[in-house]
C-alpha positions, 0 to 999 in steps of 0.5 A: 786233503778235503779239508784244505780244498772245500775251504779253498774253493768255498772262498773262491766262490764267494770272491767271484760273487763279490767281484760280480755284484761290484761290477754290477754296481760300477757299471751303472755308475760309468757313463756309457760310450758315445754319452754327452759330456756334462754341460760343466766339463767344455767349460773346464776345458776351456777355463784350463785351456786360458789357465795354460795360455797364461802361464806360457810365458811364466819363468817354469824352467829353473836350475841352480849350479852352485860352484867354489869360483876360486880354488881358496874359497870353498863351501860352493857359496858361489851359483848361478841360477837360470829363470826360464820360461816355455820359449827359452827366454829368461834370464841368469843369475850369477853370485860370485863369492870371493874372500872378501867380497861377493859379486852378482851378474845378470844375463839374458837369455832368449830361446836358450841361448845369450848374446852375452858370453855364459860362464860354464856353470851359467851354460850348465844351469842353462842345460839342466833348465832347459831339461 
């Protein structure tokens, strides 16, 4: 039994030595509580701070529903897609494929609503944009 034991802890010993001398040295490294930031780091923060500022009216909110909008027409080739940004404004698009032509719609949208009546599948990419 001694043999598996004195083994064990053997290595044990050795673990703790290594956790020890890792600490050691990490803790040098780690900037110390109440430490000045570096000098670069306010500028990050003010560099992403614009970057955020900018992208706040970028189209981020995007959902695509694709349907068969006639029941002998299959494939889900028709859709519809919400292009939103932050505040809800943007704009959907329709295709509608039929047999023997396609047809594309275009609606605003502002702070996820339209004035224009939504189809159930614009008002559906609408929801899983906004979500």
């Amino acid at each position: 039994m001694w043999f598996v034991v004195v083994p064990a802890l053997v290595l044990a010993l050795v673990s703790v030595v290594f956790s020890v001398v890792a600490m050691r040295r990490t803790a040098s490294i780690r900037p110390r509580a109440g430490a000045a930031l570096p000098e670069d780091v306010g500028g990050l923060r003010r560099e992403v701070a614009a970057l955020q500022e900018a992208t706040r009216g970028a189209l981020r909110h995007l959902a695509v529903v694709r349907y068969d909008a006639f029941g002998d027409v299959g494939g889900h080739l028709s859709w519809s897609i919400a292009l939103l940004d932050d505040a809800g404004d943007g704009v959907v698009l329709t295709s509608i494929h039929g047999r023997s032509e396609a047809r594309t719609y275009a609606k605003t949208v502002a702070s996820w609503s339209s004035e224009q009546p939504l189809s159930p599948e614009e008002e559906e990419a609408v929801a899983h944009a906004k979500a």
